[in-house]
C-alpha positions as CSV (number, residue, x, y, z in Angstrom):
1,X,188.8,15.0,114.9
2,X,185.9,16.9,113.5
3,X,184.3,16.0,116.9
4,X,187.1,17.3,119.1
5,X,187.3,20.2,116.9
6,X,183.5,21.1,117.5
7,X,183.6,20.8,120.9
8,X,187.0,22.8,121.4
9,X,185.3,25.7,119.7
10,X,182.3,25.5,121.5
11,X,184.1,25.4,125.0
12,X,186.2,28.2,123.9
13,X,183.6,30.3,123.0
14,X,182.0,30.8,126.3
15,X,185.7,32.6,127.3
16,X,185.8,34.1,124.6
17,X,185.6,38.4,124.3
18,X,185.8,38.9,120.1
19,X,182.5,38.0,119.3
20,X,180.9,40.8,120.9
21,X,179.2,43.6,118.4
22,X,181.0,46.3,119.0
23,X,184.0,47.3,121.7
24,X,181.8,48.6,124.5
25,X,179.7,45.1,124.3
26,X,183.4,43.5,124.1
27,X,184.6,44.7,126.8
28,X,181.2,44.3,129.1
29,X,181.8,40.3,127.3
30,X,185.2,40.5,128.7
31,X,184.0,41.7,132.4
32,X,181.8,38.8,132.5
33,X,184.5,36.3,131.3
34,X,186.8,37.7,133.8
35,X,184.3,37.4,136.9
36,X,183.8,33.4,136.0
37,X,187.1,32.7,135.1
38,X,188.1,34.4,138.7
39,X,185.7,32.0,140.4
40,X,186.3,28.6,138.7
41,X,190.0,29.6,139.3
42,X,190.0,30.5,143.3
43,X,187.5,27.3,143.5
44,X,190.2,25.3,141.6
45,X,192.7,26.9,144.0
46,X,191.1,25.8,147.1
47,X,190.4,22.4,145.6
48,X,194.3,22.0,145.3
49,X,195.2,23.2,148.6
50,X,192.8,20.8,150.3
51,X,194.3,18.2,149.0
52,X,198.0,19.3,149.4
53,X,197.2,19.7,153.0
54,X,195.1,16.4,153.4
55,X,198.0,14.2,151.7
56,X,201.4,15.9,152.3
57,X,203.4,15.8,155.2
58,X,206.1,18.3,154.5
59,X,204.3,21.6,155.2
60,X,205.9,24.0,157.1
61,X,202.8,26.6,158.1
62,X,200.9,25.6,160.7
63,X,198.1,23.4,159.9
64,X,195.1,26.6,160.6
65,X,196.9,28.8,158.6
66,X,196.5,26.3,155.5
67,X,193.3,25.7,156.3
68,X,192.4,28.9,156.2
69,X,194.0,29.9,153.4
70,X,191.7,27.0,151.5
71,X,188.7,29.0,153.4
72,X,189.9,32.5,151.9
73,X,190.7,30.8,148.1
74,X,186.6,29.4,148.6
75,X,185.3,32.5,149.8
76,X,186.2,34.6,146.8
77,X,185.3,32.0,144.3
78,X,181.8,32.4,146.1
79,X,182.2,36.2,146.3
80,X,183.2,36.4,142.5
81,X,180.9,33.7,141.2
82,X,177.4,35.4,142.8
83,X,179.0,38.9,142.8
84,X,177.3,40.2,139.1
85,X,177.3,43.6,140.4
86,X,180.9,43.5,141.2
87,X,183.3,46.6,139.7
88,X,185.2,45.5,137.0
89,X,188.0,47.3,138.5
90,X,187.8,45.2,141.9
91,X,187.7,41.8,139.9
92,X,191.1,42.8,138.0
93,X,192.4,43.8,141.0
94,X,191.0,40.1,142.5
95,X,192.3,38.2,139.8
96,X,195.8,40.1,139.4
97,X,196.6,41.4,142.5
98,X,195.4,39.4,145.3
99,X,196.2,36.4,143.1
100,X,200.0,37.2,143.5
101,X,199.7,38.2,146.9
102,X,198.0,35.3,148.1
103,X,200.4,33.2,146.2
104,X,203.6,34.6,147.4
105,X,202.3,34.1,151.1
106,X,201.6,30.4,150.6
107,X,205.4,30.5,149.7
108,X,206.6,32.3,152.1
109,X,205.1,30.9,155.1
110,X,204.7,26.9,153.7
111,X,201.1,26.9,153.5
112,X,200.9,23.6,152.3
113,X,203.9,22.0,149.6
114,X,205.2,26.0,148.6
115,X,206.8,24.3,145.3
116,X,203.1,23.3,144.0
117,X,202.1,27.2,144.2
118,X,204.6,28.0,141.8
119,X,202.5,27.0,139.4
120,X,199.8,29.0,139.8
121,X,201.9,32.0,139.1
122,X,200.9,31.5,135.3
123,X,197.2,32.5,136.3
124,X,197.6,35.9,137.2
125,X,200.2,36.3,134.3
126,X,198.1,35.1,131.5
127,X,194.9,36.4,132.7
128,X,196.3,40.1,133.0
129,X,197.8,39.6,129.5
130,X,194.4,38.7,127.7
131,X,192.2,40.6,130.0
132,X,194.1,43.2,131.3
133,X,195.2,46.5,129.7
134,X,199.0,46.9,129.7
135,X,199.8,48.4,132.5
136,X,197.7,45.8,134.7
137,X,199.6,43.1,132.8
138,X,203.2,45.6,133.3
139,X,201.8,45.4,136.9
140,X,201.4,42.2,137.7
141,X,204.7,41.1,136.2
142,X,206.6,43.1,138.3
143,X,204.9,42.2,141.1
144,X,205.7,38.4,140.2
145,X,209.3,39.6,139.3
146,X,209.8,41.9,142.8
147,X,208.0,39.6,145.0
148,X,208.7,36.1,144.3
149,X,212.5,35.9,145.5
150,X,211.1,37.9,148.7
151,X,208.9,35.1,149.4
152,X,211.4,32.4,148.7
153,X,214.1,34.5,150.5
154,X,211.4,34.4,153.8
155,X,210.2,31.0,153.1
156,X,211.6,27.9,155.0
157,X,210.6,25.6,152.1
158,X,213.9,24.5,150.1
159,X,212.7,25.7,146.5
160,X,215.7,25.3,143.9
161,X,216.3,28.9,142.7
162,X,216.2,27.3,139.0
163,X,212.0,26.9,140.2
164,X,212.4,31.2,140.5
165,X,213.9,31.4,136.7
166,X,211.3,28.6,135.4
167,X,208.4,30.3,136.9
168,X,209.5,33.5,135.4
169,X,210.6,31.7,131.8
170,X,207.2,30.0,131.0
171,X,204.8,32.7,133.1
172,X,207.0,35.3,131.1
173,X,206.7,34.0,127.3
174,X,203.5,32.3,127.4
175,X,202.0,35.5,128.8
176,X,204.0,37.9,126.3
177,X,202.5,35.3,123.1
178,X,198.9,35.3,124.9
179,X,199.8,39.6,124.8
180,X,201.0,39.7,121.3
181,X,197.6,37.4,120.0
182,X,195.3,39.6,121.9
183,X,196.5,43.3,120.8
184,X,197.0,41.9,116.9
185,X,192.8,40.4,117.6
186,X,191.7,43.4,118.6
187,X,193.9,45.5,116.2
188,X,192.3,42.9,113.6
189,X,188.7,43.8,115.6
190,X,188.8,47.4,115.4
191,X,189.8,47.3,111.4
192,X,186.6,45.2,111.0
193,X,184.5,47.4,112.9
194,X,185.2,50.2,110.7
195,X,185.2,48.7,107.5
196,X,181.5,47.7,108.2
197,X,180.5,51.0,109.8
198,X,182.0,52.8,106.9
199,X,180.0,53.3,103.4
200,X,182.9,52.1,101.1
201,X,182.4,55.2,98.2
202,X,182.2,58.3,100.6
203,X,184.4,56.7,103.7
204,X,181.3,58.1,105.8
205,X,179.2,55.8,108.1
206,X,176.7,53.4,106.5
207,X,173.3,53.4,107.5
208,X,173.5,50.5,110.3
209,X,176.2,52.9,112.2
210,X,174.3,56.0,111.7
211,X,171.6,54.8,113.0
212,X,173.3,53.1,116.5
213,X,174.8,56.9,116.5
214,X,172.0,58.4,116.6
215,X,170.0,56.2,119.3
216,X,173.1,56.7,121.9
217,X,172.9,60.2,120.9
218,X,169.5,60.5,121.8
219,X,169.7,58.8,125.2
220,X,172.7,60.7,126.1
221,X,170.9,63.9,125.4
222,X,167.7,62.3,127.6
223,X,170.6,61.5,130.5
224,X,172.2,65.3,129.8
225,X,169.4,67.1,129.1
226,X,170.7,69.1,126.2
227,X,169.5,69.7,123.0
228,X,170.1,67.6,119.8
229,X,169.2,68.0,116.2
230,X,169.5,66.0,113.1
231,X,169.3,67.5,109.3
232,X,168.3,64.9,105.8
233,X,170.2,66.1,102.8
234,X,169.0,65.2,99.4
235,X,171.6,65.9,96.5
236,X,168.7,68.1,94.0
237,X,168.3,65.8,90.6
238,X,171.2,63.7,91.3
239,X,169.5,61.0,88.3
240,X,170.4,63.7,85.9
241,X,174.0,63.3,86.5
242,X,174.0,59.8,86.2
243,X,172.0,59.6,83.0
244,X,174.2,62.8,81.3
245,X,177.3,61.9,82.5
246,X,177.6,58.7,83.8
247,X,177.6,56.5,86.7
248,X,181.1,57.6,87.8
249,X,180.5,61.1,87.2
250,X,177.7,60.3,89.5
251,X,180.4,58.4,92.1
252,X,182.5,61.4,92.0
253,X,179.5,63.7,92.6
254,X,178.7,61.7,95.9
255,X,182.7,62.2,96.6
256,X,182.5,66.0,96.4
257,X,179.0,66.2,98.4
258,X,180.8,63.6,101.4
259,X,184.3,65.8,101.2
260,X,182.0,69.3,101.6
261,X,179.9,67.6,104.2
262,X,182.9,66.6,106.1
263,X,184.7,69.7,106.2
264,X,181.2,71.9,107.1
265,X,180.8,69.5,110.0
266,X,182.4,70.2,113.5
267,X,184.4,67.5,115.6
268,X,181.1,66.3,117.7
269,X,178.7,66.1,114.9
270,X,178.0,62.5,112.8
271,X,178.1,62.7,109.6
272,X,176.5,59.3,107.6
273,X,175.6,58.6,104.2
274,X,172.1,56.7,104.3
275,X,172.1,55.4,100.6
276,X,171.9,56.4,97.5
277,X,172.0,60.3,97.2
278,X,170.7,60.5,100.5
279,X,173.1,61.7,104.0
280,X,172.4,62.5,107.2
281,X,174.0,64.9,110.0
282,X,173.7,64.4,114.1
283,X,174.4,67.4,115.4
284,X,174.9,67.1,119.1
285,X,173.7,70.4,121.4
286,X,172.0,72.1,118.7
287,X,168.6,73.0,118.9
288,X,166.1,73.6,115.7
289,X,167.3,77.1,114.6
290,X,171.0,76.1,115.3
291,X,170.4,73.0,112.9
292,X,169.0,75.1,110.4
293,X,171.8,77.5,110.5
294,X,173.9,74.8,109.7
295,X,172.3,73.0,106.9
296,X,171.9,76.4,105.4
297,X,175.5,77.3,105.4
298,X,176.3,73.7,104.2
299,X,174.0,74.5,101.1
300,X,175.7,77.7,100.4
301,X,179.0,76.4,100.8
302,X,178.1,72.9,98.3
303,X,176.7,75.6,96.0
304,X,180.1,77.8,95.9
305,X,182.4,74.6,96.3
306,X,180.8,72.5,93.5
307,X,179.9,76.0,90.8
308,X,183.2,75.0,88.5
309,X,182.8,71.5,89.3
310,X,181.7,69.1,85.8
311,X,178.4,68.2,87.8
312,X,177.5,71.5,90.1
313,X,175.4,70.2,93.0
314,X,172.6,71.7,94.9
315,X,171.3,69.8,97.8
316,X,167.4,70.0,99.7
317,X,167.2,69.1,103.8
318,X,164.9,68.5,106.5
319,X,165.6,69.7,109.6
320,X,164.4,68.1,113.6
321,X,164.8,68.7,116.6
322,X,164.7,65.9,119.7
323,X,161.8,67.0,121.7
324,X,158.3,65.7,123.4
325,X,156.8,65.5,119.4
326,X,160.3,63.5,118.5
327,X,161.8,61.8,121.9
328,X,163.3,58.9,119.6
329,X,165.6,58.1,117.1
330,X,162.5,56.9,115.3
331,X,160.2,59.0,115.4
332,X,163.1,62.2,114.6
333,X,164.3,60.4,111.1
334,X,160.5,59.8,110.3
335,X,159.8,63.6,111.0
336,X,163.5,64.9,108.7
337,X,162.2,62.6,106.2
338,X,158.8,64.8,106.1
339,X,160.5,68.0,106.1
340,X,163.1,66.6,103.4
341,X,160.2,65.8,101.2
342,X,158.3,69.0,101.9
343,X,161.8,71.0,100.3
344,X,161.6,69.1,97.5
345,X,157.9,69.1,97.3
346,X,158.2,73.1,97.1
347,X,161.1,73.5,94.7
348,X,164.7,72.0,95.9
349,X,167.2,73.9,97.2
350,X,166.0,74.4,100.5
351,X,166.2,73.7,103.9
352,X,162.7,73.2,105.7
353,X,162.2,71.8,109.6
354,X,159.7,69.8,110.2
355,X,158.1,72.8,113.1
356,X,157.3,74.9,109.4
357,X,153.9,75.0,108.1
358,X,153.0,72.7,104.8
359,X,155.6,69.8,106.2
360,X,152.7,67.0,106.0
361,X,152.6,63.4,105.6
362,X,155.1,61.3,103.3
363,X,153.6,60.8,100.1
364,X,152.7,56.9,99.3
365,X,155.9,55.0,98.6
366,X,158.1,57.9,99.3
C-alpha cells in the first residue's frame, strides 16, 4: 500500500498547482498543467474516436465527417502539446469551450456511437472547475446545460433522455466537489502565504518577503522608468529598553514603532520589519529628497506619538535611491545600510542618504 501510495503522490504531483511559491508561480504552474492536460486529453479523444469508428456499425454521420473529427481532436493535441507560447486565455478557451462544442457536434450529427461522447462531458466540467475561475466554470456549465438537449434534439442517434439527466447529475456534483476542494486549497494557500510573509510580533512582512518586494519593485521601476527609494530605520538604543524594562516592554516598543510606521506609510509603499529593531520602507515613485522627506516626518511623528509612552522611542535611517550607483535590490540595501550606520555613527536621531558626505564603508562586523 505504501507503494501504491508513493507512486499516487508522485503521479499526482506533476498535475498538481499548490506547490508553487507563491500565487503568480501558481498560477503560471497551473497554465502549464492546463496546456498538457489539454493535449493528453484531445489525443485520448481521438484515440477513442478511432476506435469507435473502426469497430462500430451504428454510426449515423458519414464516415469523412468522423474521420475528420478524429483529425481535428489530433490536431489540437499536437497544437496544445508543442504550443508553450500559447495564451493562457486561448487554452481555457480550448479546453472549455471548444471541448463542448466539439462534443455536442459529435452528438448531434452521429459522429461515431453519439452515447460514448456523453462521457466526455465530465472533461470540460471538471477541468473548468479546478482550473478555471468561476465564471469559466459558470460558463461552461451552462453551455453543457443549454446545449446538450439541442444536440440530442438534432441528433438522429436514439439517446435515452435519462443519459441527458445522468450526464448532468455526475458532470454537475463531481465538478461542484472538485469546485468546493479547490477554492477551500487555495483559501488554505493564501492563509499560508501570509502567515510566512508576515513577522508574527509587528504583523509586518518578514525579511524573506521584503526582500522579493523589493526586487519586483526594482524591476518594475527598470520596466517603468520611475523613480524608487528605500529608507533603514534603526529604533536609537533599543537594548536599553530591554535591559530597564524588560523583554516585553521591549515587544511592545517594536508594536508602537510597527503601528507609527504603518499609519506614516501611504497605500503603495512596503513597509517590512528586517529583525530585531531593524525595519525597512519601499517607497515606490519617490526619488532621494522625497525619501528623505518621509523618513524625516516619520521621525518626528515616532518622536511626538511615543513622548508619554513608558519607553519614548527615537529612531536613526538611511536613505537610497535606485539609480546607476544602486540598479539592484542588492546593491540599494548594502548602500541604506551605510547611511544607517553613518546616522548612528554621528549621533542617532537622524536621517542620512547615502548621496551625503561622511557615509563610508560598514564598519567590520556591522
Amino acid at each position: 500500500m505504501k507503494v501504491v501510495n508513493a507512486y499516487f503522490l508522485r503521479f499526482s504531483r506533476i498535475f498538481g498547482v499548490f506547490g508553487a511559491a507563491s500565487r503568480e508561480d501558481r498560477e503560471a504552474l497551473s497554465d502549464v498543467v492546463l496546456r498538457r492536460l489539454v493535449a493528453v486529453g484531445y489525443a485520448i479523444g481521438a484515440a477513442t474516436m478511432a476506435v469507435a469508428v473502426i469497430s462500430s456499425g451504428d454510426r449515423v454521420g458519414p464516415p469523412v465527417g468522423a474521420w475528420s473529427m478524429v483529425a481535428v481532436f489530433a490536431a489540437l493535441s499536437l497544437i496544445t502539446w508543442l504550443g508553450k507560447d500559447l495564451p493562457a486565455a486561448l487554452i481555457r478557451v480550448i479546453c472549455f469551450d471548444l471541448t463542448v462544442l466539439l462534443l455536442l457536434g459529435i452528438i448531434a450529427f452521429g459522429y461515431g456511437p453519439a452515447y460514448i461522447a456523453l462521457f466526455y462531458f465530465a472533461w470540460p466540467a471538471l477541468t473548468s472547475s479546478h482550473f478555471g475561475s468561476a465564471r469559466d466554470y459558470a460558463r461552461t456549465m451552462a453551455e453543457i446545460v443549454v446545449g446538450l438537449p439541442i444536440a440530442l434534439a438534432v441528433s438522429d442517434v436514439a439517446v435515452p433522455v435519462l443519459a441527458y439527466g445522468g450526464v448532468l447529475a455526475a458532470s454537475g456534483v463531481s465538478s461542484l466537489v472538485v469546485r468546493a476542494i479547490v477554492v477551500q486549497a487555495l483559501q488554505l494557500f493564501d492563509e499560508l502565504e501570509y502567515i510566512a510573509s508576515r513577522d508574527a510580533l509587528t504583523g509586518l512582512l518578514n525579511r524573506r518577503a521584503a526582500t522579493t518586494a523589493l526586487q519586483e519593485a526594482v524591476a518594475r521601476a527598470h520596466r517603468q522608468n520611475t523613480d524608487l527609494s528605500i529608507v533603514t530605520f534603526d529604533i536609537d538604543h533599543f537594548k536599553r529598553i530591554n535591559d530597564s524594562l524588560g523583554h516585553p516592554a521591549g515587544d511592545a516598543a517594536l508594536c508602537r514603532f510597527a503601528e507609527v510606521l504603518t499609519n506614516s506609510c501611504s497605500g503603495t509603499d512596503v513597509a517590512a520589519r528586517l529583525g530585531g529593531e531593524e525595519f525597512l520602507v519601499v517607497l515606490l515613485r519617490s526619488d532621494e529628497s522625497g525619501a528623505r522627506a518621509f523618513a524625516e516626518r516619520f521621525s518626528e511623528a515616532l518622536d511626538f506619538t511615543t513622548a508619554n509612552d513608558p519607553a519614548p522611542l527615537s529612531v536613526s535611517a538611511g536613505v537610497v535611491a535606485l539609480d546607476d550607483v544602486h540598479p539592484d535590490a542588492d546593491s540599494l540595501l548594502v548602500a541604506a545600510d551605510r547611511a544607517l550606520y553613518a546616522a548612528k555613527r554621528s549621533g542617532r536621531h537622524r536621517v542620512i542618504a547615502a548621496s551625503d558626505a561622511g557615509v563610508g564603508p560598514l564598519a567590520p562586523g556591522r
